[in-house]
N, C-alpha and C positions, 0 to 999 in steps of 0.2 A: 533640161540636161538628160541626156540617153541614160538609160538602165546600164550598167555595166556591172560584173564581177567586183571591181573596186567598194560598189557601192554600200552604204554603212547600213543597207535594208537587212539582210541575211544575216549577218551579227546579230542583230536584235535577239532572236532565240535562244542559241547558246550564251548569252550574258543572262538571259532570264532563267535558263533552268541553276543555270549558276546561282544566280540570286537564293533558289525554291532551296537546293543542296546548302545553300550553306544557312538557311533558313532553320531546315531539318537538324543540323548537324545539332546545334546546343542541346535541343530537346533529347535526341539519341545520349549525347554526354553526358546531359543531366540523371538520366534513367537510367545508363550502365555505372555512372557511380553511388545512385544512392543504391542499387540493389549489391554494386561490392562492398559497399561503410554498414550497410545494415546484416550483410551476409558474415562479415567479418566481426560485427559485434555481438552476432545471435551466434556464433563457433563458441567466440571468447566466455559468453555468459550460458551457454549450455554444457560448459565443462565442469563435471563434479555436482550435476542436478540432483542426482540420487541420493547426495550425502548429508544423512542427518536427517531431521522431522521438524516439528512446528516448536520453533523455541523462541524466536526474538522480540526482545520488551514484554512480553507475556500476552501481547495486542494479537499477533501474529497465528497465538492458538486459538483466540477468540474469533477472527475475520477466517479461520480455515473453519472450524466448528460451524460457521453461521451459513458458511456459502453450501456448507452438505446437508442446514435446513432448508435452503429455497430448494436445494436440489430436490428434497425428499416433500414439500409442498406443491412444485412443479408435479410431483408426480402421483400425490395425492390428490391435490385440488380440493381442497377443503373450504369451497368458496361460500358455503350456508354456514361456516360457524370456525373464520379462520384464528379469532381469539381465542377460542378454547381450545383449538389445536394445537396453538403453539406455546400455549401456558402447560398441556398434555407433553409434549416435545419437550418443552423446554425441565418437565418435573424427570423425565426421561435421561434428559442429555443435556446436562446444567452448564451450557455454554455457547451465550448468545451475543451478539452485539448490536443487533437491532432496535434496541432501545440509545445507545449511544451513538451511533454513526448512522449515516442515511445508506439507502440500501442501494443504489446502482452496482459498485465493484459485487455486491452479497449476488445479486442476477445474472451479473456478467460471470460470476466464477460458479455457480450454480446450475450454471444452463453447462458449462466446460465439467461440471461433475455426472449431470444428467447423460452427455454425450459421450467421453472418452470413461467415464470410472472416476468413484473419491481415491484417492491418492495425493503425495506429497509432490510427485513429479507432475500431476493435471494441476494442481492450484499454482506453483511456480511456471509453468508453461503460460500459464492464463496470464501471470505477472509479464511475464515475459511477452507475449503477444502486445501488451498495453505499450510496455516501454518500448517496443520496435515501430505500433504506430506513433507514439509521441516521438519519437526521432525522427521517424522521416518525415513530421509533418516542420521537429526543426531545421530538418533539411531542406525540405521544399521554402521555408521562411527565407532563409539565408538562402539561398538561389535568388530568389525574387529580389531580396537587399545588396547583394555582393554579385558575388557567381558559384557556380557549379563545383568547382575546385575549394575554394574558400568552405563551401556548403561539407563536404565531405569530412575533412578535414576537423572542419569543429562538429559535427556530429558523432565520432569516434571518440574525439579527446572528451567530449561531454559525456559519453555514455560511461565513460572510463576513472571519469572523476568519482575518488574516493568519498564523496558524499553522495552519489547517483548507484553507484556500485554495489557498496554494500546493500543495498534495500532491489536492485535490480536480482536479486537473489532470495529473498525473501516476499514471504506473503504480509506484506503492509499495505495499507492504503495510500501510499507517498507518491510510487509510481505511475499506478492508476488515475490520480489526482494532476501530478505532473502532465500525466498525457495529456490529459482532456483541457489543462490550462494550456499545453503548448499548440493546441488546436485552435483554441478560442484565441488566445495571442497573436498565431499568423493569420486569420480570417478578420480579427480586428483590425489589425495592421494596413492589412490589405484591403478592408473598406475603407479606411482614413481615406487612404491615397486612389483609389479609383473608385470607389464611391456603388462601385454596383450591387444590387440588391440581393441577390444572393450569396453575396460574401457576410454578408448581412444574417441571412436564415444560418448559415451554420457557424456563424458567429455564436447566434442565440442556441442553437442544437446542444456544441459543446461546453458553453455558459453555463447550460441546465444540469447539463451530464457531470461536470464540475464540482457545481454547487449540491446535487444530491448523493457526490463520493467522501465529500468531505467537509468541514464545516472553512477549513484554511482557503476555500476557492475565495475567500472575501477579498483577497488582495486585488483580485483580478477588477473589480469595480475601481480602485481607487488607482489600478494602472490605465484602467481606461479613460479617468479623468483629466489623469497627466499627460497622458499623450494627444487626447482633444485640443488641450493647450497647447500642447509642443506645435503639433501640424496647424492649431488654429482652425480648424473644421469642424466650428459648430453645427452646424448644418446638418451634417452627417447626424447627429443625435436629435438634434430640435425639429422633427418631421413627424407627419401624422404614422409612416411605416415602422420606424423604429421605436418608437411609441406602444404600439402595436404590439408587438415584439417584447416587448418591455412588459405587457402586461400580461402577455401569453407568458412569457418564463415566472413571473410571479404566481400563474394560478397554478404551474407546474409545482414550482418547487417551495413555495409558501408554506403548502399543506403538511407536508411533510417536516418541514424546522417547528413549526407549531406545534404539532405531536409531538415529536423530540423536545422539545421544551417544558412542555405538559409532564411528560412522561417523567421526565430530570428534575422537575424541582424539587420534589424532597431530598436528592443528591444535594444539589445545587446547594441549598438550604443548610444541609450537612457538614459541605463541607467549607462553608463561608467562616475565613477567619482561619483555616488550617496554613503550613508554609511549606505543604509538600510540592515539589516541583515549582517554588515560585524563586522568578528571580528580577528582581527590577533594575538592574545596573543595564543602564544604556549602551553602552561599551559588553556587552555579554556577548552577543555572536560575532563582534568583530574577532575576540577572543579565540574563535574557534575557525574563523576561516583557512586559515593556514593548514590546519590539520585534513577538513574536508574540501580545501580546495586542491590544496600543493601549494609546495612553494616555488616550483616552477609555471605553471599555470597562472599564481598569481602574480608573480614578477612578472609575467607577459601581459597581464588584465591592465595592471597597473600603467606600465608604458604604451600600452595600444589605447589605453582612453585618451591619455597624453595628445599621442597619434592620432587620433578618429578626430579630437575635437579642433585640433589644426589641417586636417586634411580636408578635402571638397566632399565626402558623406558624413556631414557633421549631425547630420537630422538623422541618420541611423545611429550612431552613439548617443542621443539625446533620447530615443525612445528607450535604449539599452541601460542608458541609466535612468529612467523613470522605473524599470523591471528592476531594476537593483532598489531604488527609492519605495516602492511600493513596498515591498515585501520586507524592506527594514523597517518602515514605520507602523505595519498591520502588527509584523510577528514581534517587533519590540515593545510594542504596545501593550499584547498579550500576557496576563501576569504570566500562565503555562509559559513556559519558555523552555524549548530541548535542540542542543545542537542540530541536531538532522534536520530540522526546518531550512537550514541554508543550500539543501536541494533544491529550492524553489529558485532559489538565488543564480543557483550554477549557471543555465543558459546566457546570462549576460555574460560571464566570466570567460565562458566557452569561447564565446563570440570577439569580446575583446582579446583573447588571447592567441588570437589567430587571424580573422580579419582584417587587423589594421596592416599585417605583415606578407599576407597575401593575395587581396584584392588586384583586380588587373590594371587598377588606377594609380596605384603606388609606384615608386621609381625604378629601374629596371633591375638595380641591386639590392633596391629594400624587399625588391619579390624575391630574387633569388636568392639572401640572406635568410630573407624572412621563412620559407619554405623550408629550409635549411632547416633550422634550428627550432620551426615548429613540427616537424615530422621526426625529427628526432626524440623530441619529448615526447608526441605519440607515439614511436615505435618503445620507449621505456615504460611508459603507461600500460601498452597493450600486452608488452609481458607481463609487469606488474598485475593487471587485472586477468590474464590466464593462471598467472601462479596462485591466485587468491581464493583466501579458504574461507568461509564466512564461518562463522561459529555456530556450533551444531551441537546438538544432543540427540541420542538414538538410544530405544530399547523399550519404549511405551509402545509401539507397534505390534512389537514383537509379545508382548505378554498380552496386548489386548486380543493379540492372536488367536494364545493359547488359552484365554481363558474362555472368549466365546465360542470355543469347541466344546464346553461345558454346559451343565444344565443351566436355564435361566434364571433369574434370584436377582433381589439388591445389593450392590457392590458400595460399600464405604470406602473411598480414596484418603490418602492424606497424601499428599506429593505439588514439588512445584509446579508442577504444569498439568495442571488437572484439565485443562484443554486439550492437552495434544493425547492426552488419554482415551479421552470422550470424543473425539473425532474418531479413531480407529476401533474405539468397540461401537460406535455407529456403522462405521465401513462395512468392516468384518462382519455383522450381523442386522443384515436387510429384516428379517424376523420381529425383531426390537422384542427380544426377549430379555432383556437387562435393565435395571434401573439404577444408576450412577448416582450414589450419595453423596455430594461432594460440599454440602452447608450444613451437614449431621452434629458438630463438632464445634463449628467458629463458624464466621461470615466477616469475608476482609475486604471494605469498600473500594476494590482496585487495589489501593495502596493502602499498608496498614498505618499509613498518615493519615489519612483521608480518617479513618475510624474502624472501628472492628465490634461483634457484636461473640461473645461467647455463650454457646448453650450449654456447653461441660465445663467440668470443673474437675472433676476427681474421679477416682474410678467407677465411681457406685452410679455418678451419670453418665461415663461413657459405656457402662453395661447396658444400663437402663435404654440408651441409643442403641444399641446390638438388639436386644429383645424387642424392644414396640416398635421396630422397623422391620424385624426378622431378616436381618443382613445373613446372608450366606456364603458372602466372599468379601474380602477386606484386603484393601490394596496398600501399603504403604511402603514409602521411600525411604532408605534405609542411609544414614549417614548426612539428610539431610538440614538445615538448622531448623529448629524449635523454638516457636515462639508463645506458644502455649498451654500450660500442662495439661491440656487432654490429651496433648499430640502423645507426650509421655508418660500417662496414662495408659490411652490406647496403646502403647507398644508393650509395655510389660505387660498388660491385660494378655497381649498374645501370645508372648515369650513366655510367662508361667502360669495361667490360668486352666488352661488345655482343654477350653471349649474352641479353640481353634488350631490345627494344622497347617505348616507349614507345606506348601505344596511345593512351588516352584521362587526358585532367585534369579530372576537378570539382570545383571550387569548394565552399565548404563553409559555407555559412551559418550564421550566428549572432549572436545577439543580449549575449553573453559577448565582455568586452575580450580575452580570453586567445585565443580562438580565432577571431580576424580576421588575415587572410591564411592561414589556411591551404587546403589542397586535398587531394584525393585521385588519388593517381597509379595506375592500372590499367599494367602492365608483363605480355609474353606473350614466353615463349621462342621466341626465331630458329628452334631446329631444334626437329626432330619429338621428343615425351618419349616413352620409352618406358616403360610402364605400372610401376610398380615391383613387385618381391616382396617376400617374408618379411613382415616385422611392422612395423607403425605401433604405436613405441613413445609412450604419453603418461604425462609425469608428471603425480602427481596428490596434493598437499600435504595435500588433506583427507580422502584414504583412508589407510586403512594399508598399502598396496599401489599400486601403477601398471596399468596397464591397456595391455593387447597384443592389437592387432586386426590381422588378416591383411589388405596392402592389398587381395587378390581380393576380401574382400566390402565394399570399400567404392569402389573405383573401378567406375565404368559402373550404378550403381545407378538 
């Protein structure tokens, strides 16, 4: 047959670049909405960064406090005698967490203080960073299980949810944790189902990263087991590579739980048999999901599981709820038990309250229904979490200001947040001409359930504490409750004794009923101190031993 114009040869091309274009397209889709759902969530969560300082659960002072050590070891490098430096540090600036938590988020927020400055807006910025890659890596998940649209959608309403929210604001280890599980989650996932090996390596990457933010990355093991079952791809795991893998994350992060163990058990020991924080009722965080989920979010969770398990992606609801199963039976397990743990929980929630209603698989009105009335509850969300205030306290900054413009000396605190103290006169004085007494008085194991250790008792010892410490500045909080009479003690000591001056009062802001009226009192010794000797003894609940620092290397620093 002759060549003619008719001929179907010449079409061939233009249907192929067609093919290539519409190839392209998703990918371009995929990429211009996650950078609008993550641009619009990083607006929402950067409004109001400035307001307030390190106040929440009391953890929040301690994980800011610890990241401005790696900062200040990074730049020391104390690498011929890093134990005695940080026993030196820590007689200094009595606020660590290195002993209780593993140190990844301590590095990652350490190296963000080395490079931009300590500050309250570098440590929430660094929060922030973490939670913008754990969304788009939930984004990128739900792309691969649904689509691009779907993907968007529930990673706004997630980042929005009132259990996600709150702590997207604060310096916690929740977030950071979150991330690096919602990493390891879609590279798990994603090897079940295509099996290649380097979904595999950063599988094991974010596992490790995980596992030494937090000790709660446990659940992530027993979601991996569930979901081997669901897909039925043993395989995947019973292999000389993963194997491998298996034992490299163990030499990784073993060493590290070991020491933390070591280090805790006279804690541990302590506090076996106490009923602070414990709660065993099984029904406990169902209790609470309504509050940090919604009750719109979860009226949708609930009919969209409904929905997924009757519709053709039934294998993606079934891993969805193995993420819900895992982390109910890890954290309910747990005698520790605290609502906000059902952040871990959220991304199922997310997922079911959105994908089953927008998927492009769904019937043509259950989409446009469903679209409907799930973007309406994101746009009330997304106000709701611009208008949102998280609860703050300010005005330790501000005195730790004013007082390291002063000469250097031993400072006795008594105040609730003796962290968020001890971070800003670190800040403010690179010199480290200060030594922060803050177990002078009592020693309270976390929680004063846990146990408490008093060294005063009455005035003639809290003098006695003033003199063989040679304190020259004395900090206390004015208004706030007393649980021990040195606290009340020490105050009248100040109030009428008149070996100490009242210098300056600030005021202490807050957006918390409990913490209105009160202030901060700065008080400086009438006569000259004389420098003290011998040893700055500190006890220390979560070693097995106490720690003895000469005060020569720690005065005039």
């Amino acid at each position: 047959m002759p060549f003619t114009s008719a001929s179907p040869i010449p079409e061939t091309l233009p249907v192929s670049q067609q093919d290539v274009q519409t190839a392209i397209a998703p990918a371009k889709r995929r990429l211009i909405l996650a950078v609008l759902s993550l641009t619009l969530i990083a607006v929402v969560l950067m409004h109001g960064i400035q307001k307030g300082e390190f106040s929440e659960n009391v953890d929040e002072t301690v994980h800011a406090a610890t990241g401005l050590y790696v900062a200040s070891f990074l730049h020391d490098l104390p690498l011929r005698h890093p134990v005695q430096y940080t026993y030196r540090y820590y007689a200094q600036y009595p606020s660590l967490g290195i002993v209780m938590y593993p140190p990844a988020f301590y590095l990652i927020e350490g190296i963000a203080f080395s490079v931009f400055g300590p500050s309250v807006v570098t440590a929430r910025l660094t929060v922030l960073a973490l939670a913008l890659f754990g969304l788009y890596c939930w984004f990128s998940l739900i792309s691969e299980l649904e689509d691009e649209y779907t993907a968007a959608v529930s990673t706004v309403l997630l980042a929005f949810l009132p259990a996600i929210l709150r702590y997207e604001k604060t310096v916690m280890l929740d977030i950071p944790l979150l991330a690096f599980c919602l990493a390891a989650s879609k590279y798990w996932i994603l090897y079940l189902r295509r099996g290649s090996p380097k979904l595999l390596y950063w599988f094991a990457v974010f596992l490790c990263l995980a596992c030494l933010t937090k000790h709660h990355a446990i659940y992530l093991f027993l979601f991996c087991l569930i979901t081997l079952a669901i897909e039925k791809r043993w395989d995947r795991l019973l292999n000389w590579r993963a194997a491998g893998l298996a034992a490299a994350c163990f030499v990784v992060v073993a060493p590290v739980y070991f020491l933390q163990i070591a280090m805790n058990s006279s804690l541990g020991q302590a506090l076996a048999g106490t009923s602070a924080n414990a709660n065993t009722h099984w029904y406990y965080y169902w209790t609470h999901l309504l509050d940090l989920i919604g009750w719109g979010p979860l009226l949708l969770s609930v009919i969209g599981i409904g929905i997924s398990l009757w519709q053709d992606k039934r294998e993606n609801a079934l891993v969805m709820l193995a993420w819900i199963a895992s982390c109910y039976v890890i954290f309910g397990s747990v005698r520790h038990k605290e609502a906000r743990y059902i952040l871990y929980w959220s991304p199922a929630f997310a997922y079911f309250a959105v994908a089953p209603f927008t998927r492009k698989t769904s019937a043509q009105w259950i989409r446009v229904a469903g679209f409907a009335v799930v973007l309406l509850l994101l746009g009330a969300y997304s106000v709701r979490a611009w208008k949102y205030q998280r609860f703050y306290v300010s005005g330790y900054s501000q005195l730790a200001k004013r007082l390291t413009q002063r000469q250097g000396g031993c400072v006795l605190v008594d105040m609730d947040l003796p962290g968020n103290f001890t971070f800003f006169m670190r800040a403010f004085d690179p010199a480290r001409r200060f030594v922060i007494l803050r177990k002078a008085l009592y020693d309270v194991r976390t929680l004063r359930e846990w146990g408490v250790d008093e060294f005063a008792h009455d005035k003639n010892d809290v003098e006695n504490v003033l003199t063989s410490n040679g304190i020259a500045y004395v900090v206390v909080e004015q208004n706030m409750p007393l649980y021990f009479s040195s606290q009340t003690a020490l105050r009248e000591l100040l109030e009428h004794s008149g070996q100490y001056k009242l210098v300056e009062t600030i005021p202490v802001e807050s957006n918390m009923h409990d913490w209105r009226g009160r202030s901060l009192a700065l008080y400086e010794s009438n006569t000259p101190i004389v420098p003290p000797h011998g040893m700055l003894h500190i006890r220390m609940a979560h070693l097995g031993h106490d720690i003895d620092i000469p005060f020569q290397q720690l005065i005039g620093k």
